[in-house]
N, C-alpha and C positions, 0 to 999 in steps of 0.2 A: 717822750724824750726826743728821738728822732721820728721824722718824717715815714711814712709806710710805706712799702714799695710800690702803691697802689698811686700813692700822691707823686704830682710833680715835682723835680729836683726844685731843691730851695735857690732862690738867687742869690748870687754869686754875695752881696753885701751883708746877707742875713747869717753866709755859711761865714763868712771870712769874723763877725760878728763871734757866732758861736765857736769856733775854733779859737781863738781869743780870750772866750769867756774858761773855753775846759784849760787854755795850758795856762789863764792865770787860776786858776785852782790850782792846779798842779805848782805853779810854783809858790803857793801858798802851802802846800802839803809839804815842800820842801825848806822853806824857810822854817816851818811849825818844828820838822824834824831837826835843823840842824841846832834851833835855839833850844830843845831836848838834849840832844846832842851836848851843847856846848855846856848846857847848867849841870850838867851830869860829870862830864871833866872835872868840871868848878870843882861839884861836891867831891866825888870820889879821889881826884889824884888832888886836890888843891891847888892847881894853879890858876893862872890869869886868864884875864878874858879875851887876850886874842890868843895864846894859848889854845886856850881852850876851843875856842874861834879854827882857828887851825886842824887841831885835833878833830875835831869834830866832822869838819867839810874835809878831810882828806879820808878817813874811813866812810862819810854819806858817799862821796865821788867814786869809792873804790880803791881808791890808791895805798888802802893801808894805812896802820897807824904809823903816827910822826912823831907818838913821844915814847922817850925809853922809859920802860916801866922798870928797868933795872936800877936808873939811876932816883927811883923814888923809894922814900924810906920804903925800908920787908913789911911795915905793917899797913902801908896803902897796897901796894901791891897786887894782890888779890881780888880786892876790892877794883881796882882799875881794871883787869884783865878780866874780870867777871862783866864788868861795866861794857867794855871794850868790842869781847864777843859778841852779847847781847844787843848791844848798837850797829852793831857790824849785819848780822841778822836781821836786825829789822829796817836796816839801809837799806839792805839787798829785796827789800819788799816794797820799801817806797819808790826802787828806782823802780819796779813793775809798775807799781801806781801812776808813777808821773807816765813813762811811757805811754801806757794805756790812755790814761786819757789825752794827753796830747794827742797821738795817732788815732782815737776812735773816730772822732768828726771829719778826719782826711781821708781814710778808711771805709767808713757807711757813706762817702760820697761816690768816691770810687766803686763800690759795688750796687749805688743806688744808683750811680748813670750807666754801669754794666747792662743793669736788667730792663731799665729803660730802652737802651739801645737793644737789647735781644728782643723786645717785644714789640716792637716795630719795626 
């Protein structure tokens, strides 16, 4: 995956390459989750798709839900706040995911030119 510490640091075009290639995964991971996200609204409370759109990206982002689940019929309800929780949780995973890979190739470079430079 990465380079050994044994090997010379990659150059500059190959890393800026590969750090490009993990934070567009990453924002593939995020796009996957919010259109999860969004069809799950759909289903569960029945609204629309910027609605949903909305709802969605402001629970992935952190910011909490945006729709009142009070003002939706008592029989969605539950279903929405089951829904809601559950999204909320596995947001809070994805945002580790994107970080991580974002930061790993800035990261393993940083402590590949560390040990480089310690050993000479």
């Amino acid at each position: 995956m990465f380079e050994h510490k044994s090997e010379p640091l990659l150059p500059r075009r190959h890393f800026v390459l590969r750090a490009l290639r993990y934070a567009a995964f990453a924002a593939l991971v995020i796009g996957i989750s919010l259109f999860l996200g969004m069809v799950g609204y759909r289903v569960y409370a029945g609204i629309g798709w910027i609605e949903s759109f909305y709802n969605a990206s402001m629970i992935l982002t952190g910011m909490g839900p945006g729709l009142d689940i009070e003002a939706l019929p008592l029989e969605k309800q539950a279903g929405v706040q089951l829904f809601a929780g559950l999204y909320a949780l596995y947001s809070g995973v994805v945002f580790l995911v994107a970080s991580s890979l974002i930061l790993s190739p800035l990261l393993h470079r940083f402590f590949h030119k560390m040990h480089l430079e310690i050993q000479e």
